[in-house]
C-alpha positions as CSV (number, residue, x, y, z in Angstrom):
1,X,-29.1,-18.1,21.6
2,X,-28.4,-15.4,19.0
3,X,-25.6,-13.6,18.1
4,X,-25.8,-10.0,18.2
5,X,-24.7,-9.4,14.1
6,X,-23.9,-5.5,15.3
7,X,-20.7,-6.9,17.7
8,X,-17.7,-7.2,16.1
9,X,-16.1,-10.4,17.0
10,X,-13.3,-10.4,19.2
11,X,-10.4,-12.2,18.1
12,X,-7.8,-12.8,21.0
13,X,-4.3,-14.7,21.8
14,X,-3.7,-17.2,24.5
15,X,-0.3,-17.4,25.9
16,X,-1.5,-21.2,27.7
17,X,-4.1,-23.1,27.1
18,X,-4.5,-22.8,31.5
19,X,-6.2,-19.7,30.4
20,X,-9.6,-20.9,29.0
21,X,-11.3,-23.6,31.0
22,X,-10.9,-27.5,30.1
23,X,-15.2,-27.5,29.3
24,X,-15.0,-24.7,26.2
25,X,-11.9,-26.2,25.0
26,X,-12.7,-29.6,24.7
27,X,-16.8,-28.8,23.5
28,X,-14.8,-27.0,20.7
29,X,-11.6,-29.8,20.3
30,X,-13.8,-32.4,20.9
31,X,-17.5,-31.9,20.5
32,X,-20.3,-34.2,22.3
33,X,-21.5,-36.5,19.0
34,X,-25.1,-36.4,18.4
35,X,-24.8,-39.0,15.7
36,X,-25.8,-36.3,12.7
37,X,-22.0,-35.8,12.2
38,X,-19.4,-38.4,11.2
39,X,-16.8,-37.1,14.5
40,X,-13.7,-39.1,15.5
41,X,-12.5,-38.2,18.8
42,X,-8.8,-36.6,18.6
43,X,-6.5,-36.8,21.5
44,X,-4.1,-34.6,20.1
45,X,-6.2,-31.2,20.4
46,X,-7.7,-32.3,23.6
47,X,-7.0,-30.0,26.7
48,X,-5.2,-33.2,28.9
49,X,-3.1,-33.3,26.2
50,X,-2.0,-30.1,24.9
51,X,-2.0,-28.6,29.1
52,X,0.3,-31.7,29.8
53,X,3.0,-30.7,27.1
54,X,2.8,-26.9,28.3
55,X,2.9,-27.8,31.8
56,X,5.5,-30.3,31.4
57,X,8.1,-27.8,29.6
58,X,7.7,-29.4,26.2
59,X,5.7,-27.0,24.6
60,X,7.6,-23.6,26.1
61,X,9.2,-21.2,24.0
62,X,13.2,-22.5,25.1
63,X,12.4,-25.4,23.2
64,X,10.8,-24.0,20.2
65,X,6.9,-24.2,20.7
66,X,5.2,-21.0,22.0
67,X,2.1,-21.4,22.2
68,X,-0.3,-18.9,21.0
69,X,-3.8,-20.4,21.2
70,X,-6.9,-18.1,19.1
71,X,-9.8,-17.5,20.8
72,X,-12.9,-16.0,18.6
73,X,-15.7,-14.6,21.1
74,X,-18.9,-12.3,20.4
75,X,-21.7,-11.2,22.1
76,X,-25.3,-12.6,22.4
77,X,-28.3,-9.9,22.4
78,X,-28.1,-10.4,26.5
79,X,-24.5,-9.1,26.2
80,X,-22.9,-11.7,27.3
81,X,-19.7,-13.0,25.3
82,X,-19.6,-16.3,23.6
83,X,-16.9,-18.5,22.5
84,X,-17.3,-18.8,18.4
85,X,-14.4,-20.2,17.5
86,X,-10.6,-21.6,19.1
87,X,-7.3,-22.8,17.6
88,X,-4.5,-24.4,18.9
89,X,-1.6,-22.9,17.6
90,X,2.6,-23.2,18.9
């Protein structure tokens, strides 16, 4: 898959992490190892975890974490938009 280099990339706020799916978070949190990298898995930027303080009412804006995840998304040369990039931010 290419990226078409002509699209601008697309740089977008999430107001919960509910609003990406639990797959692209955590194959961008948490990535598959194919034993090239030296990866430690982190539960604290995992989707269980960070959707369990949200939906809990730990990470809401009354108690001083808003969240306001980044999402970075372009296009392929088929058009289609693909996920480059995410932060979790509060």
């Amino acid at each position: 898959m290419r990226l078409n280099e002509n699209c601008p990339a697309v740089l977008q706020t999430l107001s919960s992490i509910a609003e990406i799916s639990q797959e692209d978070w955590d194959n961008f949190a948490n990535p598959p190892s194919d034993n090239t990298l030296e990866y430690q898995y982190n539960p604290f930027i995992s989707f269980d975890f960070l959707h369990s303080l949200e939906k809990s009412n730990c990470a809401i804006p009354e108690t001083g974490w808003m969240a306001r995840h980044l999402m970075l998304e372009r296009e392929n040369d088929q058009g289609e938009k693909v996920l480059c990039g995410l932060l979790p931010c509060y």
